[in-house]
C-alpha positions as CSV (number, residue, x, y, z in Angstrom):
1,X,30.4,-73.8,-3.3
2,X,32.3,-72.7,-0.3
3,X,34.6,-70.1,-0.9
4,X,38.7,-70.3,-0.7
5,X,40.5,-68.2,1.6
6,X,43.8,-68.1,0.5
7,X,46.8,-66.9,3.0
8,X,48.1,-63.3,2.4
9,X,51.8,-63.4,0.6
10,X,54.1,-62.4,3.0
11,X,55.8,-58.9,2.8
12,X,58.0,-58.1,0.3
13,X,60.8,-56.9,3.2
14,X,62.0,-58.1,6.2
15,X,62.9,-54.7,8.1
16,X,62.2,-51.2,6.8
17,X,64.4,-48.7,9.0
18,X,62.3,-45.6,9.1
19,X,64.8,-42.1,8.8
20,X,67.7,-44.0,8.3
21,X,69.4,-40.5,6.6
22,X,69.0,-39.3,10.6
23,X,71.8,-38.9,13.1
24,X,71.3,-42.3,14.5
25,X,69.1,-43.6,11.8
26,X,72.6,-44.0,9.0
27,X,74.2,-46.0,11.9
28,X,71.0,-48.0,12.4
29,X,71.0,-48.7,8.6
30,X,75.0,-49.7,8.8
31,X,74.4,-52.2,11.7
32,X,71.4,-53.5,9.6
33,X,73.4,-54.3,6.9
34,X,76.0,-56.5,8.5
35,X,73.6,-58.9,9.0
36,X,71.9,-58.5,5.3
37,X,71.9,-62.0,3.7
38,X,74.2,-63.3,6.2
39,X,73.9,-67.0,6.6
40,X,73.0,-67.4,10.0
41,X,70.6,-64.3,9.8
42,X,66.8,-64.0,9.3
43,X,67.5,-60.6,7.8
44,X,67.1,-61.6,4.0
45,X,65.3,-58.3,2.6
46,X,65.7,-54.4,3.8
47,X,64.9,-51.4,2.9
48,X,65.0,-47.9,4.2
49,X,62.1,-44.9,4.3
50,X,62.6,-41.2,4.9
51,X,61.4,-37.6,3.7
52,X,64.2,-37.4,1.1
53,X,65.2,-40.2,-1.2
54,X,68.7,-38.1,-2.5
55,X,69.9,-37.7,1.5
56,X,68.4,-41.7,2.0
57,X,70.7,-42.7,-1.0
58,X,73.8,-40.9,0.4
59,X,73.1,-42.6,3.9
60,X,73.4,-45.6,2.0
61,X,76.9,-44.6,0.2
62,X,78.0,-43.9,3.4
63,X,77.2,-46.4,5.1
64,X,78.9,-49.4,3.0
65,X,82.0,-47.3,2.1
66,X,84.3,-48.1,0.8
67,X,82.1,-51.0,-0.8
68,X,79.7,-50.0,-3.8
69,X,76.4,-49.9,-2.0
70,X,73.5,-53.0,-2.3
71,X,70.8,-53.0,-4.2
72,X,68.2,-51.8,-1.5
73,X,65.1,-50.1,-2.3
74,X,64.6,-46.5,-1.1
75,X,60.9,-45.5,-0.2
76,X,59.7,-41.9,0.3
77,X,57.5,-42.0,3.6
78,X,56.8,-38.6,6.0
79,X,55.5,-38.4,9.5
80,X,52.8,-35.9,8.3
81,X,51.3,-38.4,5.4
82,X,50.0,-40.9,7.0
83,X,49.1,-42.6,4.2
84,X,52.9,-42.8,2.8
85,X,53.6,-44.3,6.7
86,X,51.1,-47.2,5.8
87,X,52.0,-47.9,2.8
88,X,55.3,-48.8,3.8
89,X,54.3,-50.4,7.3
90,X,52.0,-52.6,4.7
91,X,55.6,-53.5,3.0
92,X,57.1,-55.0,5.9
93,X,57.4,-57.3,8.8
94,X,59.1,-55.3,10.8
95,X,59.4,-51.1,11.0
96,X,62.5,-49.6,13.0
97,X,61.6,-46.0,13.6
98,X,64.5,-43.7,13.6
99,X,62.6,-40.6,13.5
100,X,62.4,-38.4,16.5
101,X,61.3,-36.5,18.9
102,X,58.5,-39.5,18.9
103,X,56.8,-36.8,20.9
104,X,55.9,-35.1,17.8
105,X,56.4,-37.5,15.3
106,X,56.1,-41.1,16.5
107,X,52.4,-41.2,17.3
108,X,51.3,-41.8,13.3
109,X,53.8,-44.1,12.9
110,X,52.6,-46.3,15.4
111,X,49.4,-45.8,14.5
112,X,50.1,-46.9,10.8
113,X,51.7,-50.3,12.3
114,X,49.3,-50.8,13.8
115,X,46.0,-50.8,11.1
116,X,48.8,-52.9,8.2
117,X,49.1,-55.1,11.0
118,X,52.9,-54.9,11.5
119,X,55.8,-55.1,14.8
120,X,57.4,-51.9,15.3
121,X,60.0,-51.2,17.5
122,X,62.1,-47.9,18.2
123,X,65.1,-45.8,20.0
124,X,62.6,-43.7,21.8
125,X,63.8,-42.6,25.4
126,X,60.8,-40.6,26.4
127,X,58.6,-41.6,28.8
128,X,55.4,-39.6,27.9
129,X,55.2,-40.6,24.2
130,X,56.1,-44.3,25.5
131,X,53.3,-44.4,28.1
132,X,51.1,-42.7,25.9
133,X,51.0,-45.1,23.6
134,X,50.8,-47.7,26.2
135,X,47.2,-46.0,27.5
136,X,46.4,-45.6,23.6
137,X,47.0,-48.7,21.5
138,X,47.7,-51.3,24.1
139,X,44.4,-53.4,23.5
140,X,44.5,-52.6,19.9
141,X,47.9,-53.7,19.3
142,X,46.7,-57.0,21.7
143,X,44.1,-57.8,19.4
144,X,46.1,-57.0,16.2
145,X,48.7,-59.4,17.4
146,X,51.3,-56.4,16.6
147,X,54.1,-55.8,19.3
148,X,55.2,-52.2,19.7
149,X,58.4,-51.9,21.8
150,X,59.5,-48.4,22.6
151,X,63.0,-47.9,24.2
152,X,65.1,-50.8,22.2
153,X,68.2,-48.6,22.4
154,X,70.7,-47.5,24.7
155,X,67.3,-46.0,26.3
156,X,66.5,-48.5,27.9
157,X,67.7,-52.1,27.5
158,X,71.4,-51.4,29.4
159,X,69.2,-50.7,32.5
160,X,66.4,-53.3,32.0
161,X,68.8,-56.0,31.1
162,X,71.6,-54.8,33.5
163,X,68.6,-55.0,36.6
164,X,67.5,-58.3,35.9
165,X,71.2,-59.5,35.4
166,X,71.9,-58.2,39.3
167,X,68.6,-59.3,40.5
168,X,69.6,-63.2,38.9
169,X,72.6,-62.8,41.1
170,X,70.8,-63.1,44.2
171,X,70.2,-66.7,45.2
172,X,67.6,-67.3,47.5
173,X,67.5,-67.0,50.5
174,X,68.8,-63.7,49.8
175,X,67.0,-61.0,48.5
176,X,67.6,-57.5,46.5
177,X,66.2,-53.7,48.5
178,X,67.4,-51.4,46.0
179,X,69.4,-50.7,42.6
180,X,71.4,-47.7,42.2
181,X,72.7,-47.5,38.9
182,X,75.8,-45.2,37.8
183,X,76.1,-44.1,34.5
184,X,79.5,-43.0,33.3
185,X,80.4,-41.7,29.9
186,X,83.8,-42.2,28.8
187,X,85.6,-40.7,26.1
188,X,89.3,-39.7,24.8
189,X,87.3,-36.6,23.4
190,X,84.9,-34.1,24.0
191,X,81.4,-35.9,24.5
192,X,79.4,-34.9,22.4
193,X,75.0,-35.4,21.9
194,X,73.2,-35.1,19.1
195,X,70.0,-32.2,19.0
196,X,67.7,-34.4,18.6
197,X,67.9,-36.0,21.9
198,X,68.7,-32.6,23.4
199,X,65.5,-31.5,21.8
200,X,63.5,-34.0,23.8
201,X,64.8,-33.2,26.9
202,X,64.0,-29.6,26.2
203,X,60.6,-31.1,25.0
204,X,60.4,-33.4,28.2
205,X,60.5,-30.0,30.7
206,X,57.4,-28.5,28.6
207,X,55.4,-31.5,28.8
208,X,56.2,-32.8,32.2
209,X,53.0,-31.5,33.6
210,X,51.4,-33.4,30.6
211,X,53.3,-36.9,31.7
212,X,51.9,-36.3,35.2
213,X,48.2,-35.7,34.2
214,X,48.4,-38.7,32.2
215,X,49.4,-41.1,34.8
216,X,46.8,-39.6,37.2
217,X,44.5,-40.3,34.7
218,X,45.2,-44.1,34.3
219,X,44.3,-46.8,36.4
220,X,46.9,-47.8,39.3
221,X,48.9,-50.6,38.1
222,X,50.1,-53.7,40.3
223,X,53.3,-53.3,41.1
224,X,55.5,-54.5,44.6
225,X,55.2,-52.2,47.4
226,X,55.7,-51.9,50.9
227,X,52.8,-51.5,53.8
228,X,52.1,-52.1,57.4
229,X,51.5,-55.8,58.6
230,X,51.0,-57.3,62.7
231,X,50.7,-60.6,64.0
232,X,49.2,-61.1,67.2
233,X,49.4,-63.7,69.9
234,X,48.4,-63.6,73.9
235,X,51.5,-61.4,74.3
236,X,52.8,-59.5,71.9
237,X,51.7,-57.4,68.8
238,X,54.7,-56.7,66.7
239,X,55.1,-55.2,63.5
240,X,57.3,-55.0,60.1
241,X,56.4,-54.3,56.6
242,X,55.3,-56.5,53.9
243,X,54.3,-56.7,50.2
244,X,50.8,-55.9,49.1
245,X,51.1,-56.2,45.5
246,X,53.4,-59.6,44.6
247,X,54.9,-61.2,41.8
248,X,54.5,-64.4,41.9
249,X,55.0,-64.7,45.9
250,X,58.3,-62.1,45.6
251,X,58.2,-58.9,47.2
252,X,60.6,-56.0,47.8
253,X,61.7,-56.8,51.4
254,X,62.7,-53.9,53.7
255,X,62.3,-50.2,53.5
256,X,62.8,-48.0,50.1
257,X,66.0,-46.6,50.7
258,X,66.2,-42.3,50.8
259,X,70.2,-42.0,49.4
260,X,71.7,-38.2,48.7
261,X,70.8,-36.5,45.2
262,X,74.7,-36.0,45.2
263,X,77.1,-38.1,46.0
264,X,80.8,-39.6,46.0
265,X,80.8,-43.0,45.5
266,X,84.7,-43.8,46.2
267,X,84.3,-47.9,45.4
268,X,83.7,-46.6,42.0
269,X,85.6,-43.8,41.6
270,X,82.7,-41.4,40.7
271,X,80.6,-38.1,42.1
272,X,77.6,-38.7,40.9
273,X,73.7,-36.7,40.8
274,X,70.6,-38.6,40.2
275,X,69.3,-38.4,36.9
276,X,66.1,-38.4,36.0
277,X,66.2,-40.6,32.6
278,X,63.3,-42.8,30.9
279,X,64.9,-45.7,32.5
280,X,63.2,-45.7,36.0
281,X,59.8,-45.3,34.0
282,X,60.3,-48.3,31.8
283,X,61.9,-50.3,34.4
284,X,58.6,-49.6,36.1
285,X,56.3,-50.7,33.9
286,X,58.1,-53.5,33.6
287,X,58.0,-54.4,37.3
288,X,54.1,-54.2,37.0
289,X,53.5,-56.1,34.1
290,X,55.5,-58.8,36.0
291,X,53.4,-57.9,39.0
292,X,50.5,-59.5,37.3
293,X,52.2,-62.0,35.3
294,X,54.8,-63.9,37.5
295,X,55.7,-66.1,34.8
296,X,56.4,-63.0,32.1
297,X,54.3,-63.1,29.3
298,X,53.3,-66.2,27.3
299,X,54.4,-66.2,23.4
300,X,51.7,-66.4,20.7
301,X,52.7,-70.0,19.7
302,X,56.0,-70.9,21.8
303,X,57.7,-74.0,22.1
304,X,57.5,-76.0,24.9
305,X,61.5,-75.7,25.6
306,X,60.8,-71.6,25.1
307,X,57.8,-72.3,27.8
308,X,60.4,-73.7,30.0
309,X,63.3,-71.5,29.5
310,X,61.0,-68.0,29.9
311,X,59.9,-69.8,33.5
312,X,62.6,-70.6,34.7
313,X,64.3,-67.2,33.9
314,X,61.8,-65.0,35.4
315,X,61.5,-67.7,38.5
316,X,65.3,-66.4,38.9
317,X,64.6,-62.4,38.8
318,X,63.4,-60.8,42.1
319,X,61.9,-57.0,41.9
320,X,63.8,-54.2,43.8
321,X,63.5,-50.2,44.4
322,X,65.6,-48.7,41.4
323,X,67.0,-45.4,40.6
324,X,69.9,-43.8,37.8
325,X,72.7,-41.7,38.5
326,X,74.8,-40.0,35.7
327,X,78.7,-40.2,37.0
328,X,82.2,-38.4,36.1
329,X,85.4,-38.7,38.1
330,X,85.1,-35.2,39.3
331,X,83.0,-33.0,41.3
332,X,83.0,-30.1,38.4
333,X,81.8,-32.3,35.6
334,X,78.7,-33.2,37.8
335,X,78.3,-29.1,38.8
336,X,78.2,-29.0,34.9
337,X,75.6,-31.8,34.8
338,X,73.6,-29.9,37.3
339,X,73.8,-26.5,35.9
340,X,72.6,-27.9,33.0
341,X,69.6,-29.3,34.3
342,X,68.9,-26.2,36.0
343,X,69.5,-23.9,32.7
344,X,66.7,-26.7,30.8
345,X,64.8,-27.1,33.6
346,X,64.2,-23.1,34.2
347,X,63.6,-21.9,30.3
348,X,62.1,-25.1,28.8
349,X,59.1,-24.5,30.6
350,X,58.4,-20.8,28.9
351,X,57.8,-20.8,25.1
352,X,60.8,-17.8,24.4
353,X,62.9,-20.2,26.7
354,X,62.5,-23.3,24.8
355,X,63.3,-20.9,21.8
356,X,67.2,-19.8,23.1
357,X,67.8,-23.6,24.6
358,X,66.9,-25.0,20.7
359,X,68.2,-22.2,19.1
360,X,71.6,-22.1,20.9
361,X,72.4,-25.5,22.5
362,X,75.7,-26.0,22.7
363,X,75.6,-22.5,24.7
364,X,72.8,-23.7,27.0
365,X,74.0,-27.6,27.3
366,X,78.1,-26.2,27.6
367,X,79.3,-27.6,24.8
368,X,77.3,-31.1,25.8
369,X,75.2,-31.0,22.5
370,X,75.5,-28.8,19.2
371,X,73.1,-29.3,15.8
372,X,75.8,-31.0,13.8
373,X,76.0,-33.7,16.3
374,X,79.3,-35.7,17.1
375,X,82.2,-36.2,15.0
376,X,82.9,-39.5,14.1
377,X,86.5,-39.8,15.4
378,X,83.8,-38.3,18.4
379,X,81.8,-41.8,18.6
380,X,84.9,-44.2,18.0
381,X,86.4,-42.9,21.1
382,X,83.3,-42.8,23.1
383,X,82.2,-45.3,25.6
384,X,80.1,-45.9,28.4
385,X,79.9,-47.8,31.8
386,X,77.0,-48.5,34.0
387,X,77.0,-50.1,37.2
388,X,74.4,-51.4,39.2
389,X,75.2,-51.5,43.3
390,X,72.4,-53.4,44.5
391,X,71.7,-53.7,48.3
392,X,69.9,-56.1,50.1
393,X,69.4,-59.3,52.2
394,X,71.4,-62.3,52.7
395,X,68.3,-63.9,54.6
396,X,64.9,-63.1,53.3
397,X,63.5,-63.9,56.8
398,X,65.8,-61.1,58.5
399,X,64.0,-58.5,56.4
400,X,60.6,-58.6,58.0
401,X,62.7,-57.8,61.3
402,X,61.0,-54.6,62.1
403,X,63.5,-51.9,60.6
404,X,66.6,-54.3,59.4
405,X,68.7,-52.8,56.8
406,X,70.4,-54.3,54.1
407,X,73.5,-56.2,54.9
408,X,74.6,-57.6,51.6
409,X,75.8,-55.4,48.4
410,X,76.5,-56.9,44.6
411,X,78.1,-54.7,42.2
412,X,77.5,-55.4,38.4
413,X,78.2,-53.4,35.6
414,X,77.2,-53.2,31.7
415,X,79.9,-51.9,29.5
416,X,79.8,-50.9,26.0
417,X,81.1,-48.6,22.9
418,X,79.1,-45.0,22.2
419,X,76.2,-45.0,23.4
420,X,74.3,-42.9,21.0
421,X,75.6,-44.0,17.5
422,X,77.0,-47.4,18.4
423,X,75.7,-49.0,21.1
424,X,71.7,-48.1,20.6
425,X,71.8,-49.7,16.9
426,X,73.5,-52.4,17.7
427,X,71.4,-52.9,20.5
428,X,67.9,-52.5,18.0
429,X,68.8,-54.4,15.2
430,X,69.8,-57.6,17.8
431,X,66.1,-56.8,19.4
432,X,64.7,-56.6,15.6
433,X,66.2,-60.1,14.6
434,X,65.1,-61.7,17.4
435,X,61.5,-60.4,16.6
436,X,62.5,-61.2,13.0
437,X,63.4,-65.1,14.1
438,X,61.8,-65.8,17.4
439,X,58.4,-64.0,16.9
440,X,56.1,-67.1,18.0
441,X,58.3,-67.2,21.2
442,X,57.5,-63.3,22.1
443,X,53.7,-62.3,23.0
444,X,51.0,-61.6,20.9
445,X,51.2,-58.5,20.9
446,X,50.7,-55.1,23.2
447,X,52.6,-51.8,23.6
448,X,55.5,-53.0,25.8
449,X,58.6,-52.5,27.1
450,X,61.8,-54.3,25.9
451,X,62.0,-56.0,29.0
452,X,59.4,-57.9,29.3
453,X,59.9,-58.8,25.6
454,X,63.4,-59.9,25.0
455,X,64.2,-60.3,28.8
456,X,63.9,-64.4,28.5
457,X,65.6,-64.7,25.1
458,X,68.8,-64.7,24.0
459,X,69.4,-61.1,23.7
460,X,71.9,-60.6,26.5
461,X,74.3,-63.3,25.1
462,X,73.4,-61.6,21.2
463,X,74.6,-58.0,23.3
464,X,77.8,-59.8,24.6
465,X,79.0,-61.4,21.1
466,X,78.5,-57.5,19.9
467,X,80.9,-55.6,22.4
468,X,78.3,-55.1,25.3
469,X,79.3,-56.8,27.6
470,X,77.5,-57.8,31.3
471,X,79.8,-58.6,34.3
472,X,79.8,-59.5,38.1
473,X,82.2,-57.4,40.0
474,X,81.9,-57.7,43.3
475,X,80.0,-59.7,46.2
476,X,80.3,-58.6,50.0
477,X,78.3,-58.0,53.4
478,X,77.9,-55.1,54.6
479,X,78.8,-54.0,57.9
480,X,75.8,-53.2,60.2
């Protein structure tokens, strides 16, 4: 008699935030629970995991006050028992993982995800534990059918969403060069970081030889680029540049631009200093997965409309040379910026160095970060802009004209509340309930970026209804 399979039960939970007594991970939790039973929402079950179940329960207080908190079950789970992280990643559809630096505690999370067969996503902004686990549990997570999405915080969907939104302005025949996007952080207050993130800078400096070994180390990735092409008649040989790596027939037309480190920007009212964040490297890999997939990446059981809609949006999106700048309205709170960078970059690369820049931050970062993080009268008044000047071609035919440069400039800009506390979970939990509610439209699985993920869905108009908001500001040629 042949045997009966029957179909596993489904979870018992929905979402499980992992560290939601964190800095970031009670705001995560508060965010999560707006949309907790909610009609509209596929959010019907939730709870939260962490070292300590007393500080877990008074995250909870606090984060429903002045309302008596819900009944939501608290789960003990630590990044150093890996078998606490799978038992709770075998409890859910869905894990959001709070707890960083992911450098030193992300990689068993994954991992645990991963063998209960479960979607994770996280806040992380570093790029050596997100391409890390991109070399190490890419195929696995492909043939698990488990996405793992790094960066679905303010690190790095305002960039990734805020590149294709300029690049979607361009309408053929003209073409994007180069993004430069401007980050400015506003507030009525002191700014104010949390450690944690200060901590993986810090981090960042120590490992940065350890980043660079590992890209060596991996196989060169399609991705557009420039190189030398000639045609040749009777006559004449001339010569331009072209693209040897293409997505989908597109290529980045014209030279990669060399702009200043520093700079005033007057049309936006900013000096700014290039910054050297984790959104250039997921932007990247972005850019190369779209290299090899021109049509983004097809969803484990989509619709036909979804088929339709993901074409036609990354039909619209062209790839261009891109680069971040952090902004302030003066030159003295870049200086500060820079001197900062220096002070990190100098120390964090000697063990008693790393010790005085953890041990004393708000000495070391200038009052820019301290251990107890930001107030919250700190966050309310916080707010950020980031605009993305994008140069390029009003003709995509003038840009093979030997060394043309760009005559055509769009200005965009994203805009939102803090970007730390308010803007990252609101930002992850709209990413988690579209995973939650559109998972046969997304891929099968893989380690990738949020980009490629959620760029076709709805999660730009999600960001808008939730004070983010995307805007065209300005369209003009540029004089030659």
């Amino acid at each position: 008699m042949a045997e009966i399979h029957h179909p596993a039960p489904p979870p018992p939970y929905d979402i499980i935030v992992l560290g939601a007594s964190g800095f970031t991970g009670k705001y995560v939790l508060k965010e999560s629970l707006k949309f907790l039973n909610s009609s509209s929402s596929p959010l019907k079950t939730l709870a939260i995991a962490g070292r300590n179940p007393t500080k877990l329960a008074q995250s909870l207080i606090w984060a429903t006050h002045p309302t008596p908190p819900p009944d939501i079950s608290i789960l003990t789970a630590d990044t150093s028992d890996f078998s606490s992280l799978l038992h709770i990643a075998s409890l859910t559809r869905l894990v959001l993982n709070c707890v960083g630096p992911f450098r030193l505690h992300g990689d068993p999370v994954v991992r645990a995800c991963l063998d209960a067969g479960t979607d994770y996503l996280d806040i992380c902004g570093e790029p050596e534990f997100m391409e890390k686990m991109e070399a190490r549990y890419h195929d696995q997570a492909f043939d698990k059918g488990c996405l793992v999405v790094s960066a679905c915080g303010f690190d790095s969907v305002p960039a990734e969403l805020g590149l294709l939104f300029n690049s979607r302005q361009w309408v053929s025949p003209s073409v994007p060069n180069s993004v430069e996007a401007y980050l400015s952080l506003e507030s009525d207050k002191r700014i104010v970081g949390n450690f944690a993130t200060y901590e993986s800078a810090v981090l960042g400096v120590a490992n940065a030889d350890v980043l660079r070994q590992l890209r060596r180390s991996r196989p060169t990735r399609a991705r557009p680029q420039m190189s030398i092409w000639w045609s040749m008649n009777s006559e004449v040989i001339s010569c331009g540049v072209f693209c040897v790596s293409m997505m989908g027939g597109k290529c980045i037309p014209g030279p990669a631009p060399k702009g200043p480190t520093i700079e005033q920007h007057k049309e936006l009212g900013l000096w700014a200093v290039r910054l050297p964040s984790a959104d250039s490297s997921v932007v990247r890999r972005t850019l190369s997965i779209l290299a090899e997939n021109s049509r983004g990446l097809v969803g484990v059981n989509e619709s036909a409309d979804h088929v339709v809609k993901r074409e036609a949006f990354w039909s619209t999106v062209k790839p261009a040379h891109f680069g971040v700048k952090i902004g302030t309205k003066s030159f003295l709170g870049v200086l500060t910026f820079i001197i900062v960078g220096v002070l990190i970059g100098l120390l964090g690369k000697f063990s008693v160095g790393r010790w005085l820049l953890l041990k004393f931050p708000s000495v070391f970062s200038l009052g820019g970060f301290r251990k107890k993080g930001p107030t919250e009268a700190e966050v309310s008044s916080a707010s950020f802009k980031m605009w993305f000047v994008c140069h390029g071609f009003s003709n995509n035919s003038t840009s093979s004209q030997g060394n043309k440069n760009p005559d055509t400039e769009i200005i965009t800009r994203v805009m939102g509340p803090e970007i730390g506390y308010i803007s990252t979970p609101i930002i992850l939990v709209q990413c988690a309930l579209i995973t939650l509610s559109q998972r046969e439209n997304l891929p099968k699985g893989g380690v990738l970026t949020p980009g490629i993920v959620f760029g076709p869905t709805d999660l730009q108009e999600r960001l808008q209804q939730n004070g983010i908001s995307f805007d065209l500001i300005s369209k003009r040629a540029l004089s030659s």
